[in-house]
C-alpha positions, 0 to 999 in steps of 0.5 A, a space after each residue: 503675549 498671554 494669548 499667544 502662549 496659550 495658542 502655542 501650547 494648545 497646539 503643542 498638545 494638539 500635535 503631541 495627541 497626533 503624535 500618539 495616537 499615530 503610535 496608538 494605531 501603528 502598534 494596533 496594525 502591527 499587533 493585528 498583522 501579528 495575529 493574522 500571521 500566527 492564526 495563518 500559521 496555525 491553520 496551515 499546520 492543523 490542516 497538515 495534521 488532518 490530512 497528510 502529518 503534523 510535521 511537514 509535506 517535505 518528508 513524502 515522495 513517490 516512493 512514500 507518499 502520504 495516504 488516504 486519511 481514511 485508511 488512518 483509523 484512529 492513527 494520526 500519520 505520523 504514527 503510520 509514517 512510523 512503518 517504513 523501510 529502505 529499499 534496494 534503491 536506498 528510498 524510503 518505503 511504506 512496509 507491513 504493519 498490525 491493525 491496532 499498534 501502540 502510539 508511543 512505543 516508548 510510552 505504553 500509557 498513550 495506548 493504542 490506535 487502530 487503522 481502518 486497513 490491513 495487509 495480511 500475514 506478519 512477513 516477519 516469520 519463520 526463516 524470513 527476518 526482513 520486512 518488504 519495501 512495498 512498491 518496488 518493483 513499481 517504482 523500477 517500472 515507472 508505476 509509481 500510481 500503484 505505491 499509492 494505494 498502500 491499502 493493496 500490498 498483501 502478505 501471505 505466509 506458509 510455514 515449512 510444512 508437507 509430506 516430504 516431497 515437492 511441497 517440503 518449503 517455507 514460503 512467502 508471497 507479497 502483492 498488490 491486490 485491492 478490492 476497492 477501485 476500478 483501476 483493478 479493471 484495466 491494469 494488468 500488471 501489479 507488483 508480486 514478490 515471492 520469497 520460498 526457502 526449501 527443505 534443502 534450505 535453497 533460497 529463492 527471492 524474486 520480485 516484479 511487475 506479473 501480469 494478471 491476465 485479461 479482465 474475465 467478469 464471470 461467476 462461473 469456474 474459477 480459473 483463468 485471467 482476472 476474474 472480478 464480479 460483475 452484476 450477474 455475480 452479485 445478483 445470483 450471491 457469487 462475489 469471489 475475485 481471483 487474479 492469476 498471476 503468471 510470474 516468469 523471472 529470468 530465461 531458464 528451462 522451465 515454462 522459458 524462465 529460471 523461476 516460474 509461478 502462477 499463484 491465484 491469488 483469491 478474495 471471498 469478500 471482495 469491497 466492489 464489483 463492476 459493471 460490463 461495458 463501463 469500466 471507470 466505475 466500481 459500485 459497493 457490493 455492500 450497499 446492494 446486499 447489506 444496505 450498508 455505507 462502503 467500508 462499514 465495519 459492519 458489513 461483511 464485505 471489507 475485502 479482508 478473507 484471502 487465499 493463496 490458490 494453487 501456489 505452483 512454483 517451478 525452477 530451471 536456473 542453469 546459469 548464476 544463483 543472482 542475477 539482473 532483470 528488468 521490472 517485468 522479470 526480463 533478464 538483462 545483459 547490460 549495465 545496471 543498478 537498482 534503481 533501474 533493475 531488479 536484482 533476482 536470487 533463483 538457486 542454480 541447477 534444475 529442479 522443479 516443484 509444482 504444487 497444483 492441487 494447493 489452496 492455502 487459506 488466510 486467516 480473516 483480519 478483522 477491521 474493527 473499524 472496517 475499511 472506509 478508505 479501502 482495501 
């Protein structure tokens, strides 16, 4: 009787040892399935911090998408994502911000931070208050590939200034142009908004897709199309860029339109240069005259030394101070919205102010940390 006692009680802690060891392993699995989900969790939202926000993806579309982590700088995106405005359309666009802006402007100890990209002149001077939706016009085209290359979009402005006559206005020029892709080589069109306040204080607020003209790699004269160095130019030391622009909004009397401008729109240090008869590719210019790595801040190639050339403006509206055109400027009849056209502002009446023997220079905008993304 003893014996079987002891028999049973044996295997009594024998299965009770079981037992518990299966509740040993089962809290084991479930604390490393634990693990294994937390780590997963971290490295999704680390890798989110280091290539588009620390919050979430949800929050980018084409009208405002993440960008290049290489224009960043020193920025983390969110502080990027900060620059923002709502267009016409009511969708969210990226707009002009400083080179070096606060991390916190709430919290000045944080300091600041620089990003390695620059969009010209503060288009908050003077008469105009309002910050440009960049991409627009784009976006009514259907060419939303340009608001991704946020590093183009750049602002000039000019103060009132002149002798009186025609040139007496304040005006302000907003464009897609970088220096940095071979895009550059095959697409003509890139967005342009043009916003001019007169001595008589007539407002004009125009914006569309303009042609540049064809591809002309030349060194020689500096007129006509869309002039973009090639190996000749860097070979002789000659590596300006201009795109002319030719803007013609609504039909009108003047060159056929109500509102007529044809701005070069001129790089001295342009970041690339092509190659005739490839035109998939763009080399730096840096690594051939400099021995320097693309975007090195370093170098004197950043694409950040602009001018405005012969800003030539032209106005014969006989019909309303507002109306509808298509993207590209083409007046429409039918109905429409702002998501699928533009709505113009040209003063109504005819005058004409045609400035061609202009160069309005831009002053250089240093980047610190050069341009490694582009620009």
């Amino acid at each position: 009787m003893s014996q079987t006692r002891a028999y049973y009680v044996v295997l009594a802690a024998f299965l009770i040892a079981i037992l518990v060891l299966g509740l040993i392993m089962e809290d084991a699995e479930a604390f490393r399935i634990s693990r294994r989900t937390r780590t997963r969790t971290i490295t999704r939202t680390t890798t989110s911090t280091s290539t588009t926000s620390s919050t979430t993806t949800s929050q980018y579309s084409d009208t405002f998408p993440a960008v290049n982590p290489l224009i960043l700088g020193t920025c983390p995106p969110e502080v990027h994502d900060r620059y923002y405005v709502i267009g016409p359309d009511g969708r969210k666009y990226r707009t002009w911000h400083p080179v070096t802006v606060p991390i916190d402007p709430k919290d000045p100890s944080k300091g600041t931070c620089t990003f390695a990209h620059e969009h010209g002149d503060n288009p908050r001077q003077g008469q105009f208050r309002d910050l440009p939706p960049f991409g627009y016009a784009a976006k009514v085209a259907g060419m939303v590939e340009e608001i991704a290359a946020h590093a183009g979009f750049k602002v000039f402005y000019k103060r009132m200034s002149g002798n009186g006559l025609g040139n007496y206005a304040e005006w302000r020029i907003v464009v897609h142009q970088g220096t940095a892709g071979a895009r550059r080589l095959v697409q003509s069109f890139h967005s342009i908004q043009i916003d001019v306040v007169d001595s008589a204080g007539r407002v004009t607020k125009v914006s569309l897709m303009a042609p540049t003209g064809e591809l002309n790699p030349k060194c020689g004269p500096r007129v006509g199309d869309r002039i973009i160095p090639d190996e000749e130019c860097v070979r002789r030391g000659l590596f300006y860029e201009v795109w002319y622009f030719t803007v013609r909004v609504g039909e009108g009397t003047v060159n056929g339109a109500k509102f007529f401008a044809a701005p070069g729109i001129a790089v001295y240090n342009p970041m690339t240069y092509m190659k005739i008869g490839d035109l998939s590719k763009v080399y730096p210019i840096c690594s051939v005259v400099e021995g320097l790595p693309f975007g090195d801040p370093r170098s004197f190639f950043l694409g950040n030394m602009r001018a405005v050339e012969h800003p030539d403006f032209g106005w014969g509206n006989p019909g309303s101070a507002e109306f509808w055109t298509d993207a590209f400027g083409r007046e429409t009849t039918g109905s429409c919205d702002h998501t699928r056209c533009i709505r113009q502002r040209v003063p109504t009446g005819y005058y004409a102010w045609f400035d061609d023997d202009s160069v309005f220079d831009w002053p250089w905008i240093d980047l610190p940390l050069g341009a490694p993304g582009g620009n």
